[in-house]
gemmi code that builds the backbone of each chain (N, CA, C; Angstrom):
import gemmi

chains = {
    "A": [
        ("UNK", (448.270, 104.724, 376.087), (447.182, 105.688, 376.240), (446.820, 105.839, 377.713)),
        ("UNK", (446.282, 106.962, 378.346), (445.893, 107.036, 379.393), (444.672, 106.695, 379.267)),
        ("UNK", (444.294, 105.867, 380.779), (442.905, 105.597, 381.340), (443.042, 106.007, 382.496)),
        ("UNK", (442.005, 106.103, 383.233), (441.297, 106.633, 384.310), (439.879, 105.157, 385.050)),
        ("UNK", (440.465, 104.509, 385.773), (439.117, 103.216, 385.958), (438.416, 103.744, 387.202)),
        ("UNK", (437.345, 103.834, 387.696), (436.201, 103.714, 388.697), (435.837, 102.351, 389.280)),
        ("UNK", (436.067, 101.579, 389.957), (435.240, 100.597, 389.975), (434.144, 100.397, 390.653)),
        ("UNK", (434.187, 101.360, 391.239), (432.723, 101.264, 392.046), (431.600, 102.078, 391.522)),
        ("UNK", (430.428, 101.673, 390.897), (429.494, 102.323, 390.174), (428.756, 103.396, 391.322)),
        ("UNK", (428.574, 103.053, 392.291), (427.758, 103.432, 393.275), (428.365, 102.864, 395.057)),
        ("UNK", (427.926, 104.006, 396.077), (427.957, 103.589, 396.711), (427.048, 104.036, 397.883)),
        ("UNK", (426.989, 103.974, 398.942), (425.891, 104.440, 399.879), (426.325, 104.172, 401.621)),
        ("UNK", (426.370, 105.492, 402.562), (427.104, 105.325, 403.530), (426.105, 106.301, 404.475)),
        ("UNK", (426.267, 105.891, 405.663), (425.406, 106.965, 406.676), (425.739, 108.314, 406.992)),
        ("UNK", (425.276, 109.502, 407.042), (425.482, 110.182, 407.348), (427.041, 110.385, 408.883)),
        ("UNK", (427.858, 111.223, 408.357), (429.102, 111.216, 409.571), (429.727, 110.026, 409.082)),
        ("UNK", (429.876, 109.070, 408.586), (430.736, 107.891, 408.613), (431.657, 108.095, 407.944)),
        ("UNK", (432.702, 107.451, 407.509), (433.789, 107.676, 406.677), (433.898, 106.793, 405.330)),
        ("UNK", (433.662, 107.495, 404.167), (433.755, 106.963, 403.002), (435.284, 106.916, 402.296)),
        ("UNK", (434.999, 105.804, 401.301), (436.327, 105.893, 399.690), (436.240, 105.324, 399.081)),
        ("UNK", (436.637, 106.197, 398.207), (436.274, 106.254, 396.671), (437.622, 105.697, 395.787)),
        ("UNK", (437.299, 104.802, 395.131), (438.826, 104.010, 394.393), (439.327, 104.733, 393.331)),
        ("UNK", (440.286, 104.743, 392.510), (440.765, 105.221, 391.113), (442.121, 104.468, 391.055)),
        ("UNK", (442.096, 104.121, 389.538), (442.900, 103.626, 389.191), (443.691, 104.165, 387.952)),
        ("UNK", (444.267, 104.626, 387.534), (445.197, 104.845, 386.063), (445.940, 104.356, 386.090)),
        ("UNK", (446.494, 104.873, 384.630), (447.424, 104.299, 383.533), (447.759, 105.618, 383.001)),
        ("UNK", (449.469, 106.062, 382.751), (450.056, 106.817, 381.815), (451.505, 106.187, 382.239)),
        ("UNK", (451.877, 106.526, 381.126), (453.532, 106.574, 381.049), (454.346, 107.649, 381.166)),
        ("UNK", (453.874, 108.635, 381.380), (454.470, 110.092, 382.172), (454.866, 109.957, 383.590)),
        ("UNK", (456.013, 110.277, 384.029), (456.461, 110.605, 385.081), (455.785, 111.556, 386.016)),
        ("UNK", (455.740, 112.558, 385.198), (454.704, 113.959, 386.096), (453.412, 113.894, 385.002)),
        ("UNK", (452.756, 114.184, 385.922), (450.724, 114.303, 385.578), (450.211, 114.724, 387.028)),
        ("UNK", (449.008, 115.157, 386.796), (448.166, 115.614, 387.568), (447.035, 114.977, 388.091)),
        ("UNK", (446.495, 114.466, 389.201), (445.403, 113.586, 389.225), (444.241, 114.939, 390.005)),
        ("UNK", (443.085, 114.389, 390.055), (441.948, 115.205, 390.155), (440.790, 114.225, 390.769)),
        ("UNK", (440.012, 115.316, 391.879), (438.549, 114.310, 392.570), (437.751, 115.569, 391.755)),
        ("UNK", (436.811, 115.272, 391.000), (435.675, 116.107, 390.589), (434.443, 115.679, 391.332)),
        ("UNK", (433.277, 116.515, 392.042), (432.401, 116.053, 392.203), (431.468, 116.869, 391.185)),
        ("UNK", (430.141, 116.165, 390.934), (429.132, 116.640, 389.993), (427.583, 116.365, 391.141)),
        ("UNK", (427.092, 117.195, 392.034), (426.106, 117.371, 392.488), (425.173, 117.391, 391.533)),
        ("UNK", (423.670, 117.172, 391.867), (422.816, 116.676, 390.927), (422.350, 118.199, 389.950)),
        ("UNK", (422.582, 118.896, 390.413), (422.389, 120.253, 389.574), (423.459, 120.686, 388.575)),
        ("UNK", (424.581, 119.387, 388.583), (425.252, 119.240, 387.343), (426.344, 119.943, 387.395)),
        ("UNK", (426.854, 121.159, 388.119), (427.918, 121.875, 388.120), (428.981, 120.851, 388.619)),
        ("UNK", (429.993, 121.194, 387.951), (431.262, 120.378, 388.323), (432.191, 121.282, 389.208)),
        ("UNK", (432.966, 120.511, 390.125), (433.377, 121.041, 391.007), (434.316, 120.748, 391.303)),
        ("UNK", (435.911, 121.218, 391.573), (436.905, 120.221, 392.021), (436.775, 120.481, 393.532)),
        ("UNK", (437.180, 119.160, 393.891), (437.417, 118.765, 395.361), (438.992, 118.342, 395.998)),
        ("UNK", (439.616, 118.365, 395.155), (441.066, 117.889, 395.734), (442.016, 117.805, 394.601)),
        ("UNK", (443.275, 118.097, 394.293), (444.326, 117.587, 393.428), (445.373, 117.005, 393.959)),
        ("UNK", (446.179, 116.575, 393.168), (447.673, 116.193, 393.525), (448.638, 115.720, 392.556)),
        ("UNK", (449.359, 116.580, 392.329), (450.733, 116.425, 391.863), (451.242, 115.460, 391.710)),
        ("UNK", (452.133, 114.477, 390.363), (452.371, 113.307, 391.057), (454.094, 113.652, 391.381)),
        ("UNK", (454.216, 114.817, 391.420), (455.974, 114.585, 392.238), (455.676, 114.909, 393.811)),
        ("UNK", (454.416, 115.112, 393.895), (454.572, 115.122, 395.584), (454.353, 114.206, 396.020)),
        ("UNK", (455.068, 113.516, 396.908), (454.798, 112.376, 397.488), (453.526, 112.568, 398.687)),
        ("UNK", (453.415, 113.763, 399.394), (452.818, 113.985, 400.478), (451.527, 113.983, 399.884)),
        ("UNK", (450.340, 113.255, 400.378), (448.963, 113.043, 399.644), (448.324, 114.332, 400.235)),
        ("UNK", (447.432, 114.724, 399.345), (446.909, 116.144, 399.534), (445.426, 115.967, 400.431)),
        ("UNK", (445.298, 116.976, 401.256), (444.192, 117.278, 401.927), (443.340, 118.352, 401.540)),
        ("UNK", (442.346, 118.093, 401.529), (441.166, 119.827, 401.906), (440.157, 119.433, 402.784)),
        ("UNK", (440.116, 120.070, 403.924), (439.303, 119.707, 405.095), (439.193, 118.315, 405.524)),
        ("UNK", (437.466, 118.055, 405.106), (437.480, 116.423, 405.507), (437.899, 115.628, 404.017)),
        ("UNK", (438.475, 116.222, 403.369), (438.769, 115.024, 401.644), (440.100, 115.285, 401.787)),
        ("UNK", (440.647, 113.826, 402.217), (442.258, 113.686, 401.751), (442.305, 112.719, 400.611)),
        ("UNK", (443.181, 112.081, 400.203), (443.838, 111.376, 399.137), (445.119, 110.535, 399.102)),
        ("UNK", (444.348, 108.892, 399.155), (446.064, 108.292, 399.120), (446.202, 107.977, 398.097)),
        ("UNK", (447.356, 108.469, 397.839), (448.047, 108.742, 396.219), (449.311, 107.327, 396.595)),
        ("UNK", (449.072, 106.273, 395.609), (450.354, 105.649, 395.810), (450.789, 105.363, 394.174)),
        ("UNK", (451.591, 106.208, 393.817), (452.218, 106.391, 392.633), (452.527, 105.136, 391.870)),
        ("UNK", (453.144, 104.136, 392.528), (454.007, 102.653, 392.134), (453.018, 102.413, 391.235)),
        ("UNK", (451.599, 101.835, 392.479), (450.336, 101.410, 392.498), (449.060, 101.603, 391.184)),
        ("UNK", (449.555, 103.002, 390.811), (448.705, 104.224, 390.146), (447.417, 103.955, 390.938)),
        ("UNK", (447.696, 104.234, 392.206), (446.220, 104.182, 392.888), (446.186, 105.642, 393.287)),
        ("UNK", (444.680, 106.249, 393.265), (444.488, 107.530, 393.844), (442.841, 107.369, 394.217)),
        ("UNK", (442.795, 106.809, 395.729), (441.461, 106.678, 396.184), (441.171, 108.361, 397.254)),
        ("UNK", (439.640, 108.549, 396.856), (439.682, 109.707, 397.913), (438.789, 109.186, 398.905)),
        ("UNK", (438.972, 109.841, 400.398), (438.834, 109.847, 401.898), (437.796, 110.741, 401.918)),
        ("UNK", (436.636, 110.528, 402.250), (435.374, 111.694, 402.950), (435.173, 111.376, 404.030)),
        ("UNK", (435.404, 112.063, 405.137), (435.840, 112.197, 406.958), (434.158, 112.956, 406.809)),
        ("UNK", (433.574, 112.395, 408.479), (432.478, 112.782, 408.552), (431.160, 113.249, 407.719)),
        ("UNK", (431.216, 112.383, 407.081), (430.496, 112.489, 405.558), (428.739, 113.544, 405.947)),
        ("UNK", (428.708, 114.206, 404.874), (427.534, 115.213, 404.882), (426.628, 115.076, 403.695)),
        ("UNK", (425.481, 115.097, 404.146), (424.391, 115.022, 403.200), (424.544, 115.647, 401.772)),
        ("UNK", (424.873, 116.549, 401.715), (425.885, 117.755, 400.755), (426.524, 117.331, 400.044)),
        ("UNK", (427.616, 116.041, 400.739), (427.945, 115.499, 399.655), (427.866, 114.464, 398.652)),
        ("UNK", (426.303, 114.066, 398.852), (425.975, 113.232, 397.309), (425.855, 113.713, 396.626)),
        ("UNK", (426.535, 113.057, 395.651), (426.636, 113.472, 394.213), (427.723, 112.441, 393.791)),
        ("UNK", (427.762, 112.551, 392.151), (429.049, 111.480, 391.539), (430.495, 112.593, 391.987)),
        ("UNK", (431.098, 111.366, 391.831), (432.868, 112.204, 391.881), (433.340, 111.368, 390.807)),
        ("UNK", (434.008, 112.069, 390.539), (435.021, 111.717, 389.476), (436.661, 111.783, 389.738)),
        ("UNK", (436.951, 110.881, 389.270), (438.595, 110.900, 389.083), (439.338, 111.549, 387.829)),
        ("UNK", (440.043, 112.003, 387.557), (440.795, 112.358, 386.704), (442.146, 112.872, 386.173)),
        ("UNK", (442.520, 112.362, 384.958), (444.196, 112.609, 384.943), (444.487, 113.436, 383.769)),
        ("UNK", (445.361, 114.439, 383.947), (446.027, 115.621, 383.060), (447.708, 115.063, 383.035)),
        ("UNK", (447.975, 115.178, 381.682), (449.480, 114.797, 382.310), (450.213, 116.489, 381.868)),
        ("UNK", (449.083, 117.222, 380.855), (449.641, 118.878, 380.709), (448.329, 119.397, 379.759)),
        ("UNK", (448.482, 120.461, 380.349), (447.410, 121.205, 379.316), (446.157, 121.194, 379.994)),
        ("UNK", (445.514, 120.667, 380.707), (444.526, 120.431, 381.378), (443.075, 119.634, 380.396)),
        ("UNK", (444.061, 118.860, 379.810), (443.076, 117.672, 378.954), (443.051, 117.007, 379.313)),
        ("UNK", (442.179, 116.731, 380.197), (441.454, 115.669, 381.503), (441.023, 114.555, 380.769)),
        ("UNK", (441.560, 113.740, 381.114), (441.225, 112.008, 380.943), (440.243, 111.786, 382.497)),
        ("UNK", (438.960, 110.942, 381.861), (438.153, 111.034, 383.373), (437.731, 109.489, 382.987)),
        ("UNK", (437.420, 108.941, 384.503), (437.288, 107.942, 384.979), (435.223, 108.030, 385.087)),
        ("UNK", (434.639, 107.082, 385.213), (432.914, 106.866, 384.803), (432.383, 106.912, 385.849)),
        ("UNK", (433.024, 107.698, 387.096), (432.438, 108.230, 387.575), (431.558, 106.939, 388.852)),
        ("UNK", (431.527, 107.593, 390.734), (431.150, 107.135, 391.179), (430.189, 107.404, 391.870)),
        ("UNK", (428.543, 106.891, 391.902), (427.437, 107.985, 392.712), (427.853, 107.441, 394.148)),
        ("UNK", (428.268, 108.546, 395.111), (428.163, 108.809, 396.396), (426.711, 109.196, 396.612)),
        ("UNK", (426.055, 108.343, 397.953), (424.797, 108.376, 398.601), (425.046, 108.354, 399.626)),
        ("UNK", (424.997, 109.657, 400.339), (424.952, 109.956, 402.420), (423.705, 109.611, 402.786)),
        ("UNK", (423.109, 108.927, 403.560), (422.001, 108.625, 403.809), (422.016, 108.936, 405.612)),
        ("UNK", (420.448, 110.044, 405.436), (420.408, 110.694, 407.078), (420.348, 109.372, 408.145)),
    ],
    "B": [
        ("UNK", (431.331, 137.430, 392.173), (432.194, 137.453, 390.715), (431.410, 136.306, 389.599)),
        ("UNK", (431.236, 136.713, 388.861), (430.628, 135.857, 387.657), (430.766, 134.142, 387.377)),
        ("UNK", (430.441, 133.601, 387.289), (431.382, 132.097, 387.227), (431.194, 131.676, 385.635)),
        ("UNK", (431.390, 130.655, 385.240), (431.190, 130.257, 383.642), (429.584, 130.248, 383.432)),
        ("UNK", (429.514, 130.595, 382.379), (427.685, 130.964, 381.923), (428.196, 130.162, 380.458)),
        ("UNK", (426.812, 129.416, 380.546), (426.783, 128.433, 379.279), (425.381, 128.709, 379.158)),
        ("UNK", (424.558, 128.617, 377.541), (423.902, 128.636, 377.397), (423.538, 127.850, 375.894)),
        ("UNK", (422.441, 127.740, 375.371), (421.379, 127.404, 376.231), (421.853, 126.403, 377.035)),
        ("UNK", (420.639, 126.291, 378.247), (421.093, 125.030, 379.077), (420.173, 124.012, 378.853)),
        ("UNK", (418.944, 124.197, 378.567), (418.646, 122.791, 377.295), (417.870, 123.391, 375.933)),
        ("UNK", (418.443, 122.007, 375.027), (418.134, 122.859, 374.035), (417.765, 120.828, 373.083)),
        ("UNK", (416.885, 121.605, 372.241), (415.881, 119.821, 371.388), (416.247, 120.001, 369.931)),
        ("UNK", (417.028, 118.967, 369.505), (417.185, 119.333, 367.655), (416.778, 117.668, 367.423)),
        ("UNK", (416.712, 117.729, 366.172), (416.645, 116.797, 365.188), (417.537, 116.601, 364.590)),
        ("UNK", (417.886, 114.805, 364.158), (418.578, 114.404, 363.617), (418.983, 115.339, 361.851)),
        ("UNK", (420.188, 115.383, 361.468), (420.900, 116.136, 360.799), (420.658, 118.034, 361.038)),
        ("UNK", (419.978, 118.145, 362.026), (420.457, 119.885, 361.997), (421.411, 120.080, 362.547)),
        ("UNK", (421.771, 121.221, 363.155), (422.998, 122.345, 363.984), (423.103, 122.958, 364.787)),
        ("UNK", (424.057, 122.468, 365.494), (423.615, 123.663, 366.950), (424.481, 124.510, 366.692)),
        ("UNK", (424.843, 125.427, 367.987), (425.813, 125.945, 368.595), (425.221, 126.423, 370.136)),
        ("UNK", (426.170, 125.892, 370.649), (426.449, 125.839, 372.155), (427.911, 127.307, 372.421)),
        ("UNK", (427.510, 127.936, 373.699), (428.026, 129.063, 373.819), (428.899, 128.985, 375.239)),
        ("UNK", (429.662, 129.482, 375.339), (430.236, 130.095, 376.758), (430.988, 131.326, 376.786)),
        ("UNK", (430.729, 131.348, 378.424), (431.718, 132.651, 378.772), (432.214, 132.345, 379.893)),
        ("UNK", (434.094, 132.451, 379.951), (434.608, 131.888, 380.979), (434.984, 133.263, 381.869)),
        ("UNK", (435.356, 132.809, 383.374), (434.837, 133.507, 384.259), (435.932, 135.206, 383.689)),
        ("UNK", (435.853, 136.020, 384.235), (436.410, 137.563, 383.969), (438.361, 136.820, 384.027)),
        ("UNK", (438.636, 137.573, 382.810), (440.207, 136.903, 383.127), (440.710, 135.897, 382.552)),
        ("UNK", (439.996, 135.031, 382.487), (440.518, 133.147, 382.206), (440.244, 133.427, 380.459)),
        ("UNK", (441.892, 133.003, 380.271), (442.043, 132.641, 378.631), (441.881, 131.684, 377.798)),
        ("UNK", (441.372, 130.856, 378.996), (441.183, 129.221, 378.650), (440.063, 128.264, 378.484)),
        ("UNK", (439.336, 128.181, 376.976), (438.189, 127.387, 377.256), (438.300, 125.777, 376.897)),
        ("UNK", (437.988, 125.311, 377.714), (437.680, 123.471, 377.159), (436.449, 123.064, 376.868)),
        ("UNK", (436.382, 122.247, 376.156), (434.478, 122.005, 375.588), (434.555, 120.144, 375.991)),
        ("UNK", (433.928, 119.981, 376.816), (433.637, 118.331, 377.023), (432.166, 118.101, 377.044)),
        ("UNK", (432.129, 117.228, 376.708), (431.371, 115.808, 376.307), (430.764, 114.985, 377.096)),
        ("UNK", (429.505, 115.059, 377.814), (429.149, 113.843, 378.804), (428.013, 113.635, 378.803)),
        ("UNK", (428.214, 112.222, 378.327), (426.871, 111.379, 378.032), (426.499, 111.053, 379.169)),
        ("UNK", (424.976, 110.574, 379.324), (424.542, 110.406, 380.506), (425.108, 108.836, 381.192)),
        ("UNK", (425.543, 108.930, 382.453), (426.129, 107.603, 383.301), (428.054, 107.675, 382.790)),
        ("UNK", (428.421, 108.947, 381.810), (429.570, 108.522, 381.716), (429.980, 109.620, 382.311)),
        ("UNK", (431.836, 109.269, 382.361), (432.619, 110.704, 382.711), (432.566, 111.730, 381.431)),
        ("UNK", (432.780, 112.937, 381.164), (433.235, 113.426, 380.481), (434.193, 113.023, 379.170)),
        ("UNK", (434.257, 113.377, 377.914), (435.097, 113.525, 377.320), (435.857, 114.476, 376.816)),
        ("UNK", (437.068, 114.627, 376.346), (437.624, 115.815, 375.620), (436.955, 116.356, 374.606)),
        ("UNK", (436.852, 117.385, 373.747), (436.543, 117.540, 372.650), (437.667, 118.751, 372.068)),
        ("UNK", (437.584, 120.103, 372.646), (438.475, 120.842, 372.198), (439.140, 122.007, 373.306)),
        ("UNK", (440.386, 122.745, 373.287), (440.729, 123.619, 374.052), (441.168, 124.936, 373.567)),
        ("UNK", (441.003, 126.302, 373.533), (441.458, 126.932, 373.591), (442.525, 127.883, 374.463)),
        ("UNK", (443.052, 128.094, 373.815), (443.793, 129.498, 374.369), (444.119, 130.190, 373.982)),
        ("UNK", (444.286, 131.820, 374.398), (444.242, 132.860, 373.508), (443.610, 132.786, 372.256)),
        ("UNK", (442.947, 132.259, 371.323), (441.955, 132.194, 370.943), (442.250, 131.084, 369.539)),
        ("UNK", (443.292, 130.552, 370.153), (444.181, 128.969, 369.559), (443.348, 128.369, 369.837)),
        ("UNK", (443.303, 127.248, 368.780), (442.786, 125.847, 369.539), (444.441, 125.425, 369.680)),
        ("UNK", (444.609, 124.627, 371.460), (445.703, 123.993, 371.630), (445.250, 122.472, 371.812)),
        ("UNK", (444.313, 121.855, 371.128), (444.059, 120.569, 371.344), (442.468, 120.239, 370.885)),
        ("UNK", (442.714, 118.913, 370.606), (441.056, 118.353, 370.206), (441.580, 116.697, 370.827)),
        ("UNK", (439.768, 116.971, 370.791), (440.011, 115.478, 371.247), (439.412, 114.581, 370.106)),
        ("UNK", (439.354, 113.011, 370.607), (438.611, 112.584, 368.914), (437.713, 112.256, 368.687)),
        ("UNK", (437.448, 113.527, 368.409), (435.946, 113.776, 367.831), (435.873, 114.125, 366.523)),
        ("UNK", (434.566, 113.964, 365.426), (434.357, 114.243, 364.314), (435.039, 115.223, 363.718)),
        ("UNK", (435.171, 115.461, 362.489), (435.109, 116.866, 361.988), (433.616, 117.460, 361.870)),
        ("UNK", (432.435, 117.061, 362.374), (431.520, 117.970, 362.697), (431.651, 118.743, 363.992)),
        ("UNK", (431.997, 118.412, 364.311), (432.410, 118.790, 365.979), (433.242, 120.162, 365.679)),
        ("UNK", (432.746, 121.328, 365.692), (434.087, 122.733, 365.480), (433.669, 123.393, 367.002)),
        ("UNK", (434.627, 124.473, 366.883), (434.937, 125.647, 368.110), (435.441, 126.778, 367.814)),
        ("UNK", (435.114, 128.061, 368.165), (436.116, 128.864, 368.089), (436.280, 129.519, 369.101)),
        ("UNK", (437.288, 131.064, 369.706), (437.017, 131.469, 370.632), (437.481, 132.720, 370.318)),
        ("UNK", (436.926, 133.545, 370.847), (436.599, 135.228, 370.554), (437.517, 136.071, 371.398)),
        ("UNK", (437.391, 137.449, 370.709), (438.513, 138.184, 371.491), (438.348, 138.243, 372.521)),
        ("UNK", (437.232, 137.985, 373.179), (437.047, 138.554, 374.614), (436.611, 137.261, 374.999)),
        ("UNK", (437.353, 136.416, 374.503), (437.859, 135.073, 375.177), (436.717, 134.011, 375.628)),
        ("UNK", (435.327, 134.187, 374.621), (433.830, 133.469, 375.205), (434.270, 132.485, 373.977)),
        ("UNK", (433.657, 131.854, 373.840), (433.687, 130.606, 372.885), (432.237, 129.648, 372.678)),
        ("UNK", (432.195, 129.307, 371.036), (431.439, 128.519, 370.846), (431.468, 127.260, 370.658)),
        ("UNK", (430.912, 126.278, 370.473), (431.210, 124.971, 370.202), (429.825, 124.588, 369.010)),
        ("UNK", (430.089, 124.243, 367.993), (429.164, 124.096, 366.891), (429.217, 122.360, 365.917)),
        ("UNK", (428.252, 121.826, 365.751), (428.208, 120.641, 365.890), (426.905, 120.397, 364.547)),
        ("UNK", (427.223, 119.726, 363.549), (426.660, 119.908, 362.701), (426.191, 118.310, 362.375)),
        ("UNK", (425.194, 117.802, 361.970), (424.527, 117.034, 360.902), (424.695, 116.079, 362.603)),
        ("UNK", (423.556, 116.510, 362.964), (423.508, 116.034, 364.606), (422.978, 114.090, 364.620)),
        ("UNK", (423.405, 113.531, 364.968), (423.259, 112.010, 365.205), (422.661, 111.808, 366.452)),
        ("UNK", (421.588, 111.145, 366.875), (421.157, 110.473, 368.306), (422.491, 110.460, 369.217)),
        ("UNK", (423.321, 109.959, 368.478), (424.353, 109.693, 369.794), (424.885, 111.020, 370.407)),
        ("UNK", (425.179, 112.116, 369.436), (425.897, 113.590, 370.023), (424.664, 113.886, 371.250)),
        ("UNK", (423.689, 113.516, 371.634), (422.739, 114.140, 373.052), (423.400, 113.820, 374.127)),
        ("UNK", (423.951, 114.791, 374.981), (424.949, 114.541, 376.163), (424.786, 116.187, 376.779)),
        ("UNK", (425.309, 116.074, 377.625), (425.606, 117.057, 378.047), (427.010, 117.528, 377.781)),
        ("UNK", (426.802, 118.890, 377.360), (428.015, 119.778, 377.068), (428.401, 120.736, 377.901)),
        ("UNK", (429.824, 120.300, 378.876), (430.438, 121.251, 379.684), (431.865, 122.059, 378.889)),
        ("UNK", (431.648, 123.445, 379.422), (432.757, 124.231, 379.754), (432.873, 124.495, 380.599)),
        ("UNK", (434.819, 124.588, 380.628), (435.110, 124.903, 381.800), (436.318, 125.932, 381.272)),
        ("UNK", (436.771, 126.693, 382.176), (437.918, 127.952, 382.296), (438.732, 127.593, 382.603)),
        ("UNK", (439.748, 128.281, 382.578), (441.140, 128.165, 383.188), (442.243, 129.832, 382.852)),
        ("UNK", (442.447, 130.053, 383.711), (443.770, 131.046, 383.363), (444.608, 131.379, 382.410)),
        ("UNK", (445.430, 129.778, 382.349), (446.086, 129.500, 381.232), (446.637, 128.129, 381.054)),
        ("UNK", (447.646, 128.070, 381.040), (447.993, 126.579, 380.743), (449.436, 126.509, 381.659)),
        ("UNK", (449.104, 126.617, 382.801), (451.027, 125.895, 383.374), (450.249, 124.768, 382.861)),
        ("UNK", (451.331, 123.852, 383.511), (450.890, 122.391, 383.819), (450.215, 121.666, 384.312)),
        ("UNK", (448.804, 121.444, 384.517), (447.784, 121.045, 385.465), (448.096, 121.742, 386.737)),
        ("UNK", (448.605, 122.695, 386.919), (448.710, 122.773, 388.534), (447.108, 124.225, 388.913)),
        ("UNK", (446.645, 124.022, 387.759), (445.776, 125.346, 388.059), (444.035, 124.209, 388.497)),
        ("UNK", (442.744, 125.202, 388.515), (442.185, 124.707, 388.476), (440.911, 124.783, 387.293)),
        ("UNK", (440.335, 123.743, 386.853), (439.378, 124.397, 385.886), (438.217, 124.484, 386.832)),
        ("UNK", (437.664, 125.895, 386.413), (436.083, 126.019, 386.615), (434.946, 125.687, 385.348)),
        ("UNK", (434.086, 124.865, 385.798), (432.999, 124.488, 385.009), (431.414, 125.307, 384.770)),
        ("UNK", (431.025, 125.183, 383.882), (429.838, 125.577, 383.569), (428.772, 124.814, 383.875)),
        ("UNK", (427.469, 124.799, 384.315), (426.697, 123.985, 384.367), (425.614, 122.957, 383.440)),
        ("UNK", (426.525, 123.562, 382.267), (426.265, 122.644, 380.727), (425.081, 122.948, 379.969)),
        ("UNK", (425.301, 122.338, 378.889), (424.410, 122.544, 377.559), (423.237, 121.213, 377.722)),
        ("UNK", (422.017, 120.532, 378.017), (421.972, 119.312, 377.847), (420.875, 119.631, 376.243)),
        ("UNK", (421.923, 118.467, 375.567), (421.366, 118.915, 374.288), (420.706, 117.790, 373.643)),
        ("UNK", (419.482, 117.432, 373.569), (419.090, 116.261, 373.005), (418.336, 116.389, 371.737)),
        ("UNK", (418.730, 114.951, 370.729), (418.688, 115.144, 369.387), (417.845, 113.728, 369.331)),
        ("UNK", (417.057, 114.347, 368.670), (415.525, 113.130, 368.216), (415.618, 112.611, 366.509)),
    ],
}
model = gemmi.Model(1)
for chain_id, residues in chains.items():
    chain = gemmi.Chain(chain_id)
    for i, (resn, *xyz) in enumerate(residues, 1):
        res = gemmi.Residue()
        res.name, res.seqid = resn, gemmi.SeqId(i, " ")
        for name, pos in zip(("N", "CA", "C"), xyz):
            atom = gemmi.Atom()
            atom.name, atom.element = name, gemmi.Element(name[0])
            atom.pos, atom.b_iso = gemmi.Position(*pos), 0.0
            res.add_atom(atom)
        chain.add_residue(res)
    model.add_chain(chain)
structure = gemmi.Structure()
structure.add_model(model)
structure.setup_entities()
């Protein structure tokens, strides 16, 4: 069965500093899809980053990259110059088709000015 | 451009009545998913459409139904309601179904609590 683990319930970092966020799975699929969701406190969900798992090259968007180490099933995400903006929980999550997201419990990010 | 509209966005029942929870995914997108999120957790599956298929459930009750309409909005209907079903209920869109390579857009949910 697929899982999706969080281990960090919470975390809390200064404004500009550089945060990350852990994830861990489990599938027995070769190709799947992994996912950073964030959920700002007004509840809308949001994706923030994907990645493929036949790409080896870990994916970027602006300041959120992603080291994806496949062997590992690690997929922690990178927040570069961290912004008030972005507290809120993130989430991890894995599709291996169809976009039936297996999600991980989620971690509250706290930027503090 | 429109984004996913869910409604109600809160809504109070009592143990054994019925809801139904609504969406409309954004102009275009053939694809609705209905998840599940209790408060402090991630999300769960519950059901997916496409083209107005269900292509998946997750495991959940047989109180737990869905359908989805020609013009591709969808309900999610939930019957003989238990304390535990109070969570928040997201939809989200999608295009269609390649292979995860698309993205889903979300709704800002149903929060539905049952006394």
């Amino acid at each position: 069965a697929q899982t999706v683990t969080q281990s960090q319930p919470e975390m809390s970092v200064q404004e500009a500093e550089t945060v990350t966020l852990s994830c861990t799975y489990d599938t027995s699929e070769s190709n799947y899809y992994l996912f950073w969701y964030k959920q700002p406190p007004s509840r809308q969900m949001i994706l923030v980053i994907r990645q493929e798992a036949y790409k080896q090259q870990n994916a970027t968007e602006n300041r959120f990259s992603v080291n994806f180490q496949k062997a590992a099933k690690s997929f922690s995400l990178k927040i570069s110059d961290s912004q008030l903006g972005d507290t809120a929980m993130y989430f991890c999550a894995l599709t291996e088709s169809n976009y039936q997201l297996i999600w991980g419990a989620g971690t509250k990010l706290i930027i503090k000015p | 451009d429109t984004g996913v509209t869910q409604s109600p966005t809160h809504l109070i029942k009592t143990r054994g009545q019925q809801v139904t929870l609504r969406c409309s995914p954004i102009s275009g997108h053939k694809s609705v998913s209905w998840y599940q999120q209790v408060l402090g957790q991630g999300p769960q599956f519950i059901f997916q459409y496409y083209e107005k298929e269900e292509r998946g459930r997750g495991n959940f009750p047989d109180r737990f139904s869905a359908r989805q309409f020609p013009n591709y909005s969808s309900e999610l209907n939930v019957n003989a309601l238990l304390l535990g079903d109070s969570a928040l209920y997201l939809c989200a869109s999608s295009s269609g179904l390649p292979r995860g390579t698309g993205e889903l857009f979300f709704g800002e949910g149903s929060r539905l609590t049952v006394l």
